[in-house]
C-alpha positions as CSV (number, residue, x, y, z in Angstrom):
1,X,36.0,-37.3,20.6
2,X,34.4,-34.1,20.2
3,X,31.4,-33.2,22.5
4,X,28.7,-30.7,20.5
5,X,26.0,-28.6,21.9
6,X,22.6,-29.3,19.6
7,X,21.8,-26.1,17.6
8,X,19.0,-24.6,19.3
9,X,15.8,-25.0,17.7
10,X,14.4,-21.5,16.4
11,X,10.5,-22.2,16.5
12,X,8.8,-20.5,13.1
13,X,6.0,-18.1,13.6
14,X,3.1,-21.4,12.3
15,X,4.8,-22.8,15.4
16,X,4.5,-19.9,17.8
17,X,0.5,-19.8,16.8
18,X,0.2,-23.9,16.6
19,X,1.1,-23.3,20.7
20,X,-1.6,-21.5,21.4
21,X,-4.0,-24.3,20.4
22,X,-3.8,-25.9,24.2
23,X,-4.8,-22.7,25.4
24,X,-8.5,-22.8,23.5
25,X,-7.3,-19.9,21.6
26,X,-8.2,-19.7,18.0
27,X,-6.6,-17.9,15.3
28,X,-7.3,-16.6,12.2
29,X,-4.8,-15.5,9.5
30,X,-4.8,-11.4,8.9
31,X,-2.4,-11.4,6.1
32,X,1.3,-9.9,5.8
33,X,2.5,-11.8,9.1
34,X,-0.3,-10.7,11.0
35,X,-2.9,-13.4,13.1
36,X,-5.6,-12.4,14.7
37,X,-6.1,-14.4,18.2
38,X,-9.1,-14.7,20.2
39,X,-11.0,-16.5,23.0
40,X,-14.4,-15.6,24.9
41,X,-15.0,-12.4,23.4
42,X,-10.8,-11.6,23.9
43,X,-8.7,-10.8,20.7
44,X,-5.4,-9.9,20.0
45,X,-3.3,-9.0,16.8
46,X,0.4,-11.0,16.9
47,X,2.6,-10.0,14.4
48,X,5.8,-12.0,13.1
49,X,8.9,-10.6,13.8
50,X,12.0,-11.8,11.6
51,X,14.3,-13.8,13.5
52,X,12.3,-13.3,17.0
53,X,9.2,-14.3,18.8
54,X,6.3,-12.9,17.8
55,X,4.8,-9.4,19.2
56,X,1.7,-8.8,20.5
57,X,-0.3,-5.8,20.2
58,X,-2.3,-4.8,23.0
59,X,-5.7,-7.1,23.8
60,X,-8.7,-5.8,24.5
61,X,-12.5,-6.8,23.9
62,X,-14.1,-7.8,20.5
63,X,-16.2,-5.0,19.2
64,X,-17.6,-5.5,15.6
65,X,-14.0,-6.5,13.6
66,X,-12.4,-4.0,15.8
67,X,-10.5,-4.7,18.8
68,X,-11.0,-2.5,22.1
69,X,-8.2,-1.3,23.8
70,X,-8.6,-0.7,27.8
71,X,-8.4,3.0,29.0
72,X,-9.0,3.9,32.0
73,X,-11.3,6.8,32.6
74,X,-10.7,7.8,36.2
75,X,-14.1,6.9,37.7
76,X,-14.9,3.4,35.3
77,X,-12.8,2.0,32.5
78,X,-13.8,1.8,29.0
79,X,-13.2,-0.1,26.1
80,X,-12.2,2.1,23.1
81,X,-11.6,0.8,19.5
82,X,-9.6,2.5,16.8
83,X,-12.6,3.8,15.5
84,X,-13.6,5.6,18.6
85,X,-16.5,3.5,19.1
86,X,-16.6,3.5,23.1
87,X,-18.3,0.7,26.0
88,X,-18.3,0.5,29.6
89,X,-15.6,-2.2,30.7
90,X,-17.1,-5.1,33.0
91,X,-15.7,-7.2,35.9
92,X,-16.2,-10.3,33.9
93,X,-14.5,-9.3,31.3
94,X,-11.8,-7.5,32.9
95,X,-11.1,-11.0,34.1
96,X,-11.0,-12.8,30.8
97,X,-8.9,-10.1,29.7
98,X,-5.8,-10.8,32.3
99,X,-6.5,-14.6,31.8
100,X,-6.3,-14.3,28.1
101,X,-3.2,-12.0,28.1
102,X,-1.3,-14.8,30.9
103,X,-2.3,-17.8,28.4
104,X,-1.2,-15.8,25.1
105,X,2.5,-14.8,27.2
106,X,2.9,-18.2,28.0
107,X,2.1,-20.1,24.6
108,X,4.1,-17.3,22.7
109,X,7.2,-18.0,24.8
110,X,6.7,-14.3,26.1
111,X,7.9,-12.9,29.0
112,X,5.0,-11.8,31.7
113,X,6.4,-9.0,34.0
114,X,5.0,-9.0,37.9
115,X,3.5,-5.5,37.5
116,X,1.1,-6.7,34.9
117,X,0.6,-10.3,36.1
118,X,-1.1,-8.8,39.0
119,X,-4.1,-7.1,37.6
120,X,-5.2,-5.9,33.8
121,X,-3.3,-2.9,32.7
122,X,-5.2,0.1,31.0
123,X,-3.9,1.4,27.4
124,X,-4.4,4.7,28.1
125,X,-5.4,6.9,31.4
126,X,-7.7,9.6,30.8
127,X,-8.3,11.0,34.5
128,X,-8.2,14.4,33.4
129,X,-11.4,15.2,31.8
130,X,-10.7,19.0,30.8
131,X,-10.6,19.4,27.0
132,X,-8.1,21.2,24.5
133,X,-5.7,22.2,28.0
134,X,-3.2,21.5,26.7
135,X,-3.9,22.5,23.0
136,X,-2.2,25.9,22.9
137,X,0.8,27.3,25.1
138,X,-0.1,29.3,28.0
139,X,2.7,30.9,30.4
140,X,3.2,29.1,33.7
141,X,2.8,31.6,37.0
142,X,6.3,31.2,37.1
143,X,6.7,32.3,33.5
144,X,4.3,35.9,34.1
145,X,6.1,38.6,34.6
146,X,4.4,41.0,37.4
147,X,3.9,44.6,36.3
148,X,5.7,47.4,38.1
């Protein structure tokens, strides 16, 4: 008698979003493989990837039909949509935010790292608040040659 494993059970990417229903997160279809997932002012864009679970682009609060991406400006973090349309980030929804992005991991079958389990995670850094520095080349101290 021959002992055989069960073929494992690829989920489809319908089954991927059904999961999410437990998690009160509802979805609405995009188009071309794309869903658009959201819960308490939180969204998200998942896209289905062939043969794989499905990716997530980054979260970040509903603004209009645009989603917000986190950056963090040095002294308060911002939300900041594609269109560059710009608003102050609060506490409460800082916390929806790392809620909404542990529930989403988890339904998707995604892993969640430690780093960004502890805390939100900001898209983009922008500390520095000099403009154009670094739009054109200029020599180093190191790279001046002194005159003689």
């Amino acid at each position: 008698m021959f002992f055989r494993r069960k073929t494992p059970h690829l989920n489809t990417f319908q089954e991927w979003i059904d999961a999410l229903k437990p998690y009160s997160i509802t979805t609405q279809s995009e188009g071309s493989g794309r869903v658009r997932v959201s819960r308490n002012g939180i969204g998200a864009i998942v896209k289905d990837i062939v043969g794989g679970r499905p990716e997530v682009e980054k979260a970040g609060w509903i603004m209009g039909s645009e989603v917000g991406e986190l950056v963090n400006g040095g002294y308060q973090q911002f939300w900041l949509t594609p269109a560059k349309k710009r608003a102050p980030a609060l506490a409460s929804q800082l916390k929806e935010l790392h809620a909404f992005e542990e529930d989403l991991k988890e339904g998707l079958g995604l892993l969640s790292l430690y780093n960004t389990s502890l805390g939100t995670v900001s898209a983009a850094h922008m500390y520095d608040r000099v403009e154009r520095r670094d739009s054109e080349h200029k020599p180093k101290p190191w790279e001046v040659r002194l005159a003689k």
